[in-house]
C-alpha positions as CSV (number, residue, x, y, z in Angstrom):
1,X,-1.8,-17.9,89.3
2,X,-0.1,-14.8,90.4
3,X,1.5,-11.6,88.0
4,X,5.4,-11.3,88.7
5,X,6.6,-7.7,87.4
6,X,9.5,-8.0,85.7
7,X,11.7,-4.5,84.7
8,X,13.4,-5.3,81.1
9,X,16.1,-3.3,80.3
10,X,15.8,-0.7,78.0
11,X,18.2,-1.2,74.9
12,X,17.2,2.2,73.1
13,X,18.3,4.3,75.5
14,X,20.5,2.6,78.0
15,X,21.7,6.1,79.5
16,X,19.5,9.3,80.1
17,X,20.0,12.2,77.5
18,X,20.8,14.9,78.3
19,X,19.4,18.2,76.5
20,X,23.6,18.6,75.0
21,X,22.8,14.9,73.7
22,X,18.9,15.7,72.4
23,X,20.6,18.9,70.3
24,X,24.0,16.5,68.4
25,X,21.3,14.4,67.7
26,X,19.5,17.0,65.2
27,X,16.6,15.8,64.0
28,X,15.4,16.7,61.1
29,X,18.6,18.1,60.0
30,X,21.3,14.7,60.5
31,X,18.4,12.8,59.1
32,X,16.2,13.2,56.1
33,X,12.0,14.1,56.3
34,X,9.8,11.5,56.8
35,X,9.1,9.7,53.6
36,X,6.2,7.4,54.0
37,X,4.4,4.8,56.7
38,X,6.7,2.1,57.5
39,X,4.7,0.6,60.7
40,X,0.9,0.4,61.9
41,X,-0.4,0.1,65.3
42,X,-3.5,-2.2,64.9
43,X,-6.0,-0.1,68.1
44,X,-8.9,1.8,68.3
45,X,-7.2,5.1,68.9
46,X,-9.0,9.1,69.0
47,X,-5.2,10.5,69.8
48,X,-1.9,9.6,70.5
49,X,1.3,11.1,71.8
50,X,4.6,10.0,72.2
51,X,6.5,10.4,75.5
52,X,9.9,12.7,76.1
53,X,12.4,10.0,74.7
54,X,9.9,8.6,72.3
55,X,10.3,5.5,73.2
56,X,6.9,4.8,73.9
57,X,3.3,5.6,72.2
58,X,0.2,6.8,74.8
59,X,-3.0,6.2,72.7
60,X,-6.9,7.1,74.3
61,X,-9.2,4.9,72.1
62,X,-12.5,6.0,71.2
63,X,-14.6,2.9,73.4
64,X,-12.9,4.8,76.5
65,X,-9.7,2.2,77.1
66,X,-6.0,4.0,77.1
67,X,-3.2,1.8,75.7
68,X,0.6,2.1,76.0
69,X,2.3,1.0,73.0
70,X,6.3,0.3,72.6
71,X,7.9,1.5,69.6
72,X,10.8,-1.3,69.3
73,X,8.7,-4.0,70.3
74,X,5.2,-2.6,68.7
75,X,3.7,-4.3,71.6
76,X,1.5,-3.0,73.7
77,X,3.0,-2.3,77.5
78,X,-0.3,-1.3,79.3
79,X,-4.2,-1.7,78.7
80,X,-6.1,1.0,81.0
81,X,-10.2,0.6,81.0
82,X,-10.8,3.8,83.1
83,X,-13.6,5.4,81.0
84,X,-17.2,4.3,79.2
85,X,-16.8,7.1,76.5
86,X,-14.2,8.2,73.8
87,X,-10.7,10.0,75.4
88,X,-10.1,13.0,73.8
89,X,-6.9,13.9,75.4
90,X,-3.5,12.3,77.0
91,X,-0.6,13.3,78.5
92,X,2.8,12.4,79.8
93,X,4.5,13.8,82.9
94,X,7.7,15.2,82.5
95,X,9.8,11.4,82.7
96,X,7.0,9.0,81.6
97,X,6.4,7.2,85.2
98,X,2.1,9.1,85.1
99,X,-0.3,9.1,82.1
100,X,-3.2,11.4,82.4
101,X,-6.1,10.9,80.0
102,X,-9.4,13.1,79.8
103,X,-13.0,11.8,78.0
104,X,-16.2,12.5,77.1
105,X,-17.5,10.9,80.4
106,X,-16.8,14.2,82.0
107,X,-13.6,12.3,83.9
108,X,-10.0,12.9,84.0
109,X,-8.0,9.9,85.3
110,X,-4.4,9.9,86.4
111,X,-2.8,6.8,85.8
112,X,0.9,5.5,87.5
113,X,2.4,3.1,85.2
114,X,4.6,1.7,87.6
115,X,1.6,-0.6,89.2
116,X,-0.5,0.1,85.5
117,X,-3.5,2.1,89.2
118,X,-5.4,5.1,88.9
119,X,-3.9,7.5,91.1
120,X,-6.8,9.5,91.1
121,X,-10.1,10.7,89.2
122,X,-11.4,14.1,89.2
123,X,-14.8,14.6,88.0
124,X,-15.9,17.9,86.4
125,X,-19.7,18.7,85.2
126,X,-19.5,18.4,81.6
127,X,-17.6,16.5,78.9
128,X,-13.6,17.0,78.7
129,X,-12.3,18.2,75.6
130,X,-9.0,18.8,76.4
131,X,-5.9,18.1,79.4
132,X,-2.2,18.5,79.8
133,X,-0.3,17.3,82.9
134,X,1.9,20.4,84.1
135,X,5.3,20.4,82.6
136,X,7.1,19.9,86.1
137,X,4.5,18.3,88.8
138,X,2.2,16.0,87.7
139,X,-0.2,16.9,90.9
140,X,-1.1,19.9,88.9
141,X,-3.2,19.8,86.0
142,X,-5.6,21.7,83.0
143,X,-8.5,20.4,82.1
144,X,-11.1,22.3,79.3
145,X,-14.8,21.6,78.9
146,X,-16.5,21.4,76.5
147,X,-19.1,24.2,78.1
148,X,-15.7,26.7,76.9
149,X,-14.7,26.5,80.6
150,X,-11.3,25.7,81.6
151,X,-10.0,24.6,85.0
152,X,-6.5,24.7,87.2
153,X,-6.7,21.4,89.4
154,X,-3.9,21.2,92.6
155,X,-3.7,18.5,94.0
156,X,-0.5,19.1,96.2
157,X,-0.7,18.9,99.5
158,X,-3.5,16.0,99.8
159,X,-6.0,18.4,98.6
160,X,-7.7,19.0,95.8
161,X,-8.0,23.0,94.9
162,X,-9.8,23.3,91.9
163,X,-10.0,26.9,89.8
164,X,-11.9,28.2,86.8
165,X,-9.7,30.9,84.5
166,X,-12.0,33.7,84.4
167,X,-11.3,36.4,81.8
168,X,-11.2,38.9,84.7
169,X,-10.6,38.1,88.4
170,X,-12.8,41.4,89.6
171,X,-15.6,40.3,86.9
172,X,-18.0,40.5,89.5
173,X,-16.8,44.4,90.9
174,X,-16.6,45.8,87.7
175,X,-19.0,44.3,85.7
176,X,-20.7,47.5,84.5
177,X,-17.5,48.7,83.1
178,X,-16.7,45.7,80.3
179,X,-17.7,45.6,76.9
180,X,-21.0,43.7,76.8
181,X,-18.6,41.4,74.4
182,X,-15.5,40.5,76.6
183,X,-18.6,39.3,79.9
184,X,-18.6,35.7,77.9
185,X,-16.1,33.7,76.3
186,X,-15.5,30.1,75.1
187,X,-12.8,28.4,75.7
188,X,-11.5,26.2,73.0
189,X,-8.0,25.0,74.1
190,X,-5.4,25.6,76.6
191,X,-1.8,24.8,77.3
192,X,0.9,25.1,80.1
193,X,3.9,27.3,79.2
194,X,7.0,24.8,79.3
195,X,8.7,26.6,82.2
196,X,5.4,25.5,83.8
197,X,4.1,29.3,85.1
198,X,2.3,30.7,82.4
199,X,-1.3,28.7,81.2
200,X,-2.3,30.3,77.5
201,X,-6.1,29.7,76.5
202,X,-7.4,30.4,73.0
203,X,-10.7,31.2,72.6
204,X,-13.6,30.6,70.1
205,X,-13.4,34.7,69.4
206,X,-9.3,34.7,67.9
207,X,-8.0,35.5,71.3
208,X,-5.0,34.6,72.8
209,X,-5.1,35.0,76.7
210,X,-2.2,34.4,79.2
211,X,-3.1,33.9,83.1
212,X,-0.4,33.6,85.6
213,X,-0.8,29.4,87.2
214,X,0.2,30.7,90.8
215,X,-2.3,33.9,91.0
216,X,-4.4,32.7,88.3
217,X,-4.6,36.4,86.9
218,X,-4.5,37.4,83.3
219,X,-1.3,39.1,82.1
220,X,-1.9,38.9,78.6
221,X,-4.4,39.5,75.9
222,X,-3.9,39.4,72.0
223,X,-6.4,39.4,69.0
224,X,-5.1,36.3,67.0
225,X,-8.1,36.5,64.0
226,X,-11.5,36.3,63.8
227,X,-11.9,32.8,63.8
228,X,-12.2,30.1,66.4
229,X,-8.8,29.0,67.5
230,X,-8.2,25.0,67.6
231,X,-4.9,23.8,68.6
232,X,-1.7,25.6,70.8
233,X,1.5,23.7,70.8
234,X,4.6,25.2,72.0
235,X,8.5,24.3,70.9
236,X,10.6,22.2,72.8
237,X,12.7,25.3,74.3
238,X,9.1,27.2,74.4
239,X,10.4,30.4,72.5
240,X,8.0,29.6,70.0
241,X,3.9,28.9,69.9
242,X,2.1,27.2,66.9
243,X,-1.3,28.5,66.7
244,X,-4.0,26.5,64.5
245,X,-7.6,28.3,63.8
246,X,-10.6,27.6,61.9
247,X,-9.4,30.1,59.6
248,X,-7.0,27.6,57.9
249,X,-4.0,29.6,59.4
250,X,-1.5,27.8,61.7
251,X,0.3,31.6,63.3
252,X,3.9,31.0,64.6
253,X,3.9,33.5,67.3
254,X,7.5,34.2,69.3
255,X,7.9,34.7,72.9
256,X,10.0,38.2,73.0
257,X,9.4,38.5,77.0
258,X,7.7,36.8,79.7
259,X,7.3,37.3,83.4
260,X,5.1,37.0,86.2
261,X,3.8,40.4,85.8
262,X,4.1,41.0,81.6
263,X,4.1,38.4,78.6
264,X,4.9,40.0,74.9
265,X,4.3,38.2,72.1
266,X,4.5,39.0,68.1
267,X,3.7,36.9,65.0
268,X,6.6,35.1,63.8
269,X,5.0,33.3,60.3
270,X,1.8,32.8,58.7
271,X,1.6,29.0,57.4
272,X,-1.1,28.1,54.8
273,X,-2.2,26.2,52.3
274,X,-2.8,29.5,49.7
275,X,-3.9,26.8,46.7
276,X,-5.9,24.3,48.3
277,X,-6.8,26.4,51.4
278,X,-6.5,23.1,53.4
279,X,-8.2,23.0,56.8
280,X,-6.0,21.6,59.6
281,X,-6.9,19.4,62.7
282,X,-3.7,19.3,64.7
283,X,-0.6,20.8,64.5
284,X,3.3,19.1,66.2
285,X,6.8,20.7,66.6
286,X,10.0,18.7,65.2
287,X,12.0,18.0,68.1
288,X,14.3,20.8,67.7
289,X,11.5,23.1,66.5
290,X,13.0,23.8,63.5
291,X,9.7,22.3,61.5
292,X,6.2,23.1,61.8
293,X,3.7,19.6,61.3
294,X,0.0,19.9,60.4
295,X,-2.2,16.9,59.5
296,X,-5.5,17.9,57.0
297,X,-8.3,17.8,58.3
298,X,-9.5,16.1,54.9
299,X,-12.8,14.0,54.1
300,X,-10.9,11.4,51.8
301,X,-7.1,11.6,52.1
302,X,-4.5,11.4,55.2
303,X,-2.2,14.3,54.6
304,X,0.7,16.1,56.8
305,X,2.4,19.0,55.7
306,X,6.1,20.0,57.3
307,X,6.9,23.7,57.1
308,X,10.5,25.6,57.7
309,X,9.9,27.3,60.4
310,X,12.5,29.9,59.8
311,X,11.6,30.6,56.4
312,X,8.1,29.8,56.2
313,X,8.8,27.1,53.1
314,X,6.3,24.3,52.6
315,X,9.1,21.5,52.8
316,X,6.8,18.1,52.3
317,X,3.9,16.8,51.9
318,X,3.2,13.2,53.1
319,X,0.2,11.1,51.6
320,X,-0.9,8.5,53.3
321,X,-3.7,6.0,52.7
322,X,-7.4,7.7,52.0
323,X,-8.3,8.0,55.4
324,X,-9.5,10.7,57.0
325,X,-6.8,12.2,59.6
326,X,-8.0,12.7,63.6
327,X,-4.5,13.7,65.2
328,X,-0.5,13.9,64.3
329,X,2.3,14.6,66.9
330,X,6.0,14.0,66.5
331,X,8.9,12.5,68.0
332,X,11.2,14.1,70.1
333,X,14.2,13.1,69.3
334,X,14.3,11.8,65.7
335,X,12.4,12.4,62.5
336,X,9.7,10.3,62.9
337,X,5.7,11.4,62.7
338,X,2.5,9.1,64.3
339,X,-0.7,10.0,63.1
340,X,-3.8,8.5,63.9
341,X,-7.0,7.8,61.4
342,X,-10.7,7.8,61.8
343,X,-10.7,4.0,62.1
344,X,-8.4,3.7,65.1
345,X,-5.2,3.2,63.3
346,X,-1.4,4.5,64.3
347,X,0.7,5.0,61.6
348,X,4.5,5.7,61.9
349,X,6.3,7.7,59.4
350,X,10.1,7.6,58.9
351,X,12.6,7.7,56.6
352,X,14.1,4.1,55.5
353,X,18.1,4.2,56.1
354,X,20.1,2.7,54.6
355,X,24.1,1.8,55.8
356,X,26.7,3.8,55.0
357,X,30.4,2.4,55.7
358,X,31.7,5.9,56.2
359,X,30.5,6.0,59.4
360,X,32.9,3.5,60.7
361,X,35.9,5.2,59.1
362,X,36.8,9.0,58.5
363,X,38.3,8.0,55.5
364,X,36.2,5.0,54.7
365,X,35.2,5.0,50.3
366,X,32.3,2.8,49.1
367,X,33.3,1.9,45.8
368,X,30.6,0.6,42.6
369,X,33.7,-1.6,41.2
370,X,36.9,-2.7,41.7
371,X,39.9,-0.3,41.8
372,X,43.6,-1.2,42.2
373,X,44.8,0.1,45.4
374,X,48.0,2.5,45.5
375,X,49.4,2.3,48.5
376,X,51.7,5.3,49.6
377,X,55.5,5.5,50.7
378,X,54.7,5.8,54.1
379,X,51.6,4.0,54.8
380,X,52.7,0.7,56.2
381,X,56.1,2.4,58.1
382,X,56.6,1.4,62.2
383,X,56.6,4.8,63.8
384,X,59.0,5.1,66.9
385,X,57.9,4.3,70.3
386,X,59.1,7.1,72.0
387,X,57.6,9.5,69.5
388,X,54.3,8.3,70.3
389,X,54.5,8.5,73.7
390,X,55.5,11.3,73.5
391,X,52.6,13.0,71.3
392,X,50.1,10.9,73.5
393,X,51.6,12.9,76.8
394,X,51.5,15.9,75.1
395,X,48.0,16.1,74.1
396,X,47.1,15.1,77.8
397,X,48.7,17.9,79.1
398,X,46.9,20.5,77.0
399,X,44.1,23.0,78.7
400,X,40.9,21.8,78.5
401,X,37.7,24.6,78.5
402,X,35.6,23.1,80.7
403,X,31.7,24.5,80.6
404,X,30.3,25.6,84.1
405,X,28.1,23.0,85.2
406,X,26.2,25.3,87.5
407,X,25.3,27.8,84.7
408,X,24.0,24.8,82.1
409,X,21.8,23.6,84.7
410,X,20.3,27.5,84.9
411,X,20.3,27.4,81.2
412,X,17.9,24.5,81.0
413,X,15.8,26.1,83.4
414,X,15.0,28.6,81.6
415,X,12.1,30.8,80.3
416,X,11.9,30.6,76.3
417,X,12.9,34.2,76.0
418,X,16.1,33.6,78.2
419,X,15.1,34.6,81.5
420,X,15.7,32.4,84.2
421,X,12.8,31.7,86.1
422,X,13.0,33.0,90.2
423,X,10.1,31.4,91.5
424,X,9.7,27.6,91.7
425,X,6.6,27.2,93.6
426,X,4.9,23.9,92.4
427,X,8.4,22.3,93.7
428,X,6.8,22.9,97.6
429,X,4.5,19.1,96.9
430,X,7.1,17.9,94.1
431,X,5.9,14.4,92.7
432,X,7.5,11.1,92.6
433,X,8.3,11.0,88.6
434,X,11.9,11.6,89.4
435,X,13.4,8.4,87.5
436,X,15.0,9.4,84.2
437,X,14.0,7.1,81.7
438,X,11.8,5.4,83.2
439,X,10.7,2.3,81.6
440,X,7.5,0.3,83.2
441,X,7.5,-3.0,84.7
442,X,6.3,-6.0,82.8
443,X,3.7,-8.1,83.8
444,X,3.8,-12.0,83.6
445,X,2.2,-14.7,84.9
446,X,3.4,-17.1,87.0
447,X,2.4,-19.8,89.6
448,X,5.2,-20.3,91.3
449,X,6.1,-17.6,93.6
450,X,3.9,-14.0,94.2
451,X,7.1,-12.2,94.5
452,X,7.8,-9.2,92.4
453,X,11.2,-9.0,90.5
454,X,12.6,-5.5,90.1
């Protein structure tokens, strides 16, 4: 009996969006907030995180198994046993082809779901708390230890370069001259800027620190608070970084200017829960980053809060069943919300729609009971020919504003403060997730032919 692999079509998104696409969608705006759970994935998950098109569902499980779920079909795609402890971390590349997970087993595994292989593991020297795939080549990676060290891993090239952030690069010259406090620091969490230079670590002190990926020097230093800070989660368009603490503060801190050799930041809101001073333990953007999500980080209830990010509002709360919350992230593209419990289970929250005829018809009325219909003078009169065709060639031979191509294409390459980025090193090695939407290949069995089927 030999596996065919057969590549289903994908009737969500049958053509690639395009950023233009992602913003006429408007989530959170066209559509209402979540309301409640309307599905549950039945696994064993610590964390889960959906791809860029939210199509699809990466969960690590706590006995050290990742699974790939798919939202239409709530099936599960891919089953990958690549560690013996809990995963504490996954991540998508940039189109969905590579799946990285991190665990306790002091392993980081890279996964291609094309062929559902390890690409490759890389083995660090204490448990892994924490990993992100870069944002544009999935041969470069983060990884954070739960020692409060955090690592740069290349792997460009055939080699394998490996890099510890260090809070300065001359530590070791100038020694004598730092405060006794800034010679050790933990490490707590740390993310890749979107534009893919910058890496920002938050320490267990408050601070924020910036280092440049290609020289690996800090840029940047800010005193956040006093408390350990948990989570970082940039925006979609990265002008915009969601800071979660022990302090029970999630900071929304805005990107004013950003550069290889200077990063400025200042605190946009401070989001809190001032009654029950709520503890959080992870924090999302909406897809348009217009909304702030935290999930509680309660012993007896499944909360999530969603916050205007403009005006700081508290805009819903969401109760779930009385389970303690591990994780929450949300969809790209529409208002949807998965969070995951402390018993393994993925719940999806959405808003229930119902139809509405107007859609179909400008003018379209739903009516509660019948009305007699007036119809007007004109309404049913055979217009001339000529006076159509007329109006038809007419409108085709109006100026049409056409948008540079060129400059869009700079304009989604683009720092978060508006400056487009010059230097586009990690393209030297680039990888090979280069298929929009990709969607895997199924696996069947079969015992006829050991063929696969594209």
């Amino acid at each position: 009996m030999s596996r065919v692999a057969v590549r289903l079509p994908n009737p969500g998104l049958t053509e690639s969006l395009t950023p233009m696409d992602s913003e006429l969608l408007d989530p959170f705006v066209a559509q209402e907030l979540p309301e409640s759970v309307t599905s549950t994935l039945d696994d064993y998950a610590s964390c889960a995180r959906f791809n860029s098109t939210g199509r699809f569902i990466a969960a690590g499980r706590a006995d050290g198994w990742a699974t790939v779920w798919d939202i239409d079909t709530q099936g599960v795609l891919r089953s990958l046993p690549g560690h013996y402890d809990k995963i504490t971390a996954v991540s998508w590349s940039r189109n969905s082809r590579f799946l990285l997970t991190a665990s306790r087993d002091w392993n980081v595994v890279l996964w291609d779901l094309e062929y559902g292989t390890r690409v490759r593991t890389i083995r660090f020297d204490s448990p892994v708390i924490g990993a992100s795939l870069h944002p544009k080549n999935c041969k470069i990676l983060l990884a954070v230890l739960s020692t409060g060290q955090c690592y740069t891993v290349d792997t460009r090239n055939g080699s394998t370069e490996r890099v510890e952030l260090q809070y300065s690069p001359n530590e070791a010259e100038d020694e004598a001259e730092q405060p006794t406090s800034r010679k050790k620091f933990s490490i707590t969490t740390a993310r890749f800027s979107p534009d893919g230079m910058l890496v920002f670590v938050g320490t267990s002190r408050g601070d924020l620190l910036v280092y440049d990926l290609r020289s690996k020097q800090l840029v940047h230093e800010e005193k956040i608070s006093n408390a350990n800070i948990k989570h970082l989660e940039f925006s979609a368009a990265g002008g915009h970084l969601a800071i979660c603490s022990s302090d029970r503060v999630v900071r929304i801190m805005k990107r004013i200017h950003a550069s290889e050799a200077q990063v400025e930041m200042e605190t946009f809101q401070k989001l809190q829960d001032r009654v029950g001073r709520t503890p959080w333990s992870s924090i999302s953007w909406s897809g348009n980053g217009d909304y702030v999500i935290a999930g509680a980080d309660h012993k007896a209830a499944h909360t999530i809060y969603i916050w205007d990010r403009v005006s700081g509002n508290l805009d819903k709360i969401l109760e779930g069943p009385k389970e303690p919350l591990l994780d929450v992230h949300c969809h790209p593209l529409k208002s949807t919300i998965c969070s995951v419990n402390t018993y393994g289970g993925i719940y999806i929250w959405s808003t229930v729609t119902t139809e509405k005829w107007g859609a179909f018809a400008a003018h379209f009325e739903e009516l509660d009971e019948n009305v007699e219909y007036v119809e007007r003078e004109d309404e049913f009169d055979i217009e001339d020919e000529e006076v159509v065709k007329k109006r038809k060639q007419d409108e085709e031979e109006q100026e049409v504003d056409i948008m540079d191509v060129s400059q869009d294409i700079r304009l989604m390459d683009q720092n978060g403060d508006g400056h487009p980025t010059q230097h586009r090193w990690f393209d030297d090695d680039p990888d090979e997730d280069d298929a929009e939407d990709y969607f895997p290949p199924i696996f069947v069995e079969s015992e006829e032919t050991d063929e696969i089927a594209r």
